[in-house]
N, C-alpha and C positions, 0 to 999 in steps of 0.2 A: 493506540486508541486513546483519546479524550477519557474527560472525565464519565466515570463510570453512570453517573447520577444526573447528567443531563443528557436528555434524549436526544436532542435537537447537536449536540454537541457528537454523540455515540455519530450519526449520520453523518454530520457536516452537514447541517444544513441552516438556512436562516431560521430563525424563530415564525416567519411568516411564510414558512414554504408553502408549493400550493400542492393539494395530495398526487398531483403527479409528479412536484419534485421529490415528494416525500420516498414515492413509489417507487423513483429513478434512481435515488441515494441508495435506498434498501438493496435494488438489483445490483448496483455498483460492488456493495459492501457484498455481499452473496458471492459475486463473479472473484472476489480477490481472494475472501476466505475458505472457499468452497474446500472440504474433504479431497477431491482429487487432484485439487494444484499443490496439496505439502505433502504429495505420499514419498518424495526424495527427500525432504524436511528433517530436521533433528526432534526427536520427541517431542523434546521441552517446545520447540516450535508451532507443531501439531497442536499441543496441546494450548499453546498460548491462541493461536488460531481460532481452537475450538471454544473456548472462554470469550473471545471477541468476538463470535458469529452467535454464541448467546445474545449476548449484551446489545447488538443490532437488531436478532430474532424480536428483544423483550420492546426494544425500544420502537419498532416499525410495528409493533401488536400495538401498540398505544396510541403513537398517531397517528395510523392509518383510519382507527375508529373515532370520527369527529365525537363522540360522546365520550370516552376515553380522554382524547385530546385538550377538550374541555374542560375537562375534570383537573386532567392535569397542569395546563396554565394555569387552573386558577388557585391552585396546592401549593404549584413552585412561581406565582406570583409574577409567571413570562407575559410581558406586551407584547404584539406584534410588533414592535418597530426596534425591538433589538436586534442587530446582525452578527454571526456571526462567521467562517469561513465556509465559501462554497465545497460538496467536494467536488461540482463541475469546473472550478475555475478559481477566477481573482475580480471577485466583485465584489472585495473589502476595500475597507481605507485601513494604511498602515502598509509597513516593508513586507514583501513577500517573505514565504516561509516554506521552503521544500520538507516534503516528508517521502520516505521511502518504505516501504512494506516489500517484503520480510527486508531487517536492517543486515539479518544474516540468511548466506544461502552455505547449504554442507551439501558436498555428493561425497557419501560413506561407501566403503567398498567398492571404487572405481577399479578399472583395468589398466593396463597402459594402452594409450593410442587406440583407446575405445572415448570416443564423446558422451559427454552428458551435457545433456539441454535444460535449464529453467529458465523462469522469465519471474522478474521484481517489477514494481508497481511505483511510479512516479504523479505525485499530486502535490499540489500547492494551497496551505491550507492559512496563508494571508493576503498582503494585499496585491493590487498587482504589478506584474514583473514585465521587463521590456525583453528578457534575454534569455532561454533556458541551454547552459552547455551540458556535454554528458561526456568528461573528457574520457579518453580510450584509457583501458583498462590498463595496472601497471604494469603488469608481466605477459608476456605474447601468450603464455599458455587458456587464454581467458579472450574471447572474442565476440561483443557485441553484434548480433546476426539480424535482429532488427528491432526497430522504435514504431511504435505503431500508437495514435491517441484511442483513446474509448468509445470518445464521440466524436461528432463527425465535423460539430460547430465547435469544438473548442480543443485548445493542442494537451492541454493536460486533463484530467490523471491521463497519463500515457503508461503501456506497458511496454517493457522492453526485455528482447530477447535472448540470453546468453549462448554461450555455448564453450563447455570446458572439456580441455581433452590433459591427462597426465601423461609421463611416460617411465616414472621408477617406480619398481615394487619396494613399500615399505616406506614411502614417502607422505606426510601429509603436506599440504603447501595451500599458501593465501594469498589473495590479494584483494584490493579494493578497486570499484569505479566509483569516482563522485561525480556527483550532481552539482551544478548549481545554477539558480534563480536570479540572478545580480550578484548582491553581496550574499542572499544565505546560501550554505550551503549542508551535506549531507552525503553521506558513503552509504554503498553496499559493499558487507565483507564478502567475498567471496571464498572457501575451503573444498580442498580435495583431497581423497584421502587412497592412496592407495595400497593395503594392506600388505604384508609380507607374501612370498609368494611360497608357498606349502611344498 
């Protein structure tokens, strides 16, 4: 998450958004944080989760209400003509900038040769990009199952689909898939844990 204390920044959105991007950010941030997509998550993750669907909660209660809104440009001294990262896209100036949510994914308490399925969250939160790869994951045990965008007009935020299967009891094991936007780049760790077997 951005800095905590700009609103406009908590969203991704321009300083001049118009309240249906405002509207469109909020649902965006809603659909990634929501309670039922970390219930495979590590604590700390939930938890960090739950601390950034505040901070979006606090900040789409303020722009949404143009009296609020108002208030608040004229406290934190924002003009409209400052921009800064879409989270629909790349309609900055300046090098792209891939961002991943969650950075880390755990499946705790797996099985062997029982699957677990999550999906991580790909967006680009500078300028724009000609090229997105998503090279294949390093270890076979880890199989990207699909890439799907959000929206319909633009290829990022895109979510994309895993799918991890173990097969030792008492093994935990990781890997990574990275991302990348031209030059930037960025990983999701991937961990699976498969407990001793009783």
């Amino acid at each position: 998450m951005p800095d905590d204390k700009d609103y406009y920044q908590i969203l991704g959105i321009k300083r001049s958004a118009s309240p249906k991007e405002i509207k469109e950010a909020y649902l965006y941030w809603v659909n990634i944080l929501h309670p039922d997509r970390m219930q495979n998550m590590p604590e700390r993750i939930r938890m960090q989760a739950e601390e950034d669907l505040k901070k979006v909660n606090e900040a789409y209660g303020v722009l949404s209400d143009s009296r609020k809104r108002a208030q608040y440009d004229k406290k934190t001294g924002v003009s409209g003509d400052v921009e800064v990262s879409s989270y629909r896209g790349t309609r900055v100036k300046g090098k792209p900038k891939v961002e991943i949510y969650p950075k880390t994914m755990f499946f705790d308490n797996a099985l062997p040769y029982v699957k677990k399925k999550g999906v991580f969250y790909i967006r680009n939160v500078g300028g724009e990009y000609s090229k997105i790869r998503i090279s294949p994951p390093e270890q076979e045990w880890i199989k990207v199952i699909q890439k799907k965008s959000i929206y319909p007009d633009n290829e990022l935020p895109m979510q994309v689909s895993i799918e991890a299967i173990g097969r030792d009891w008492g093994k935990t094991i990781s890997s990574k898939i990275r991302v990348r936007l031209d030059e930037s780049e960025a990983s999701v760790t991937i961990k699976l844990r498969i407990p001793k077997r009783h």
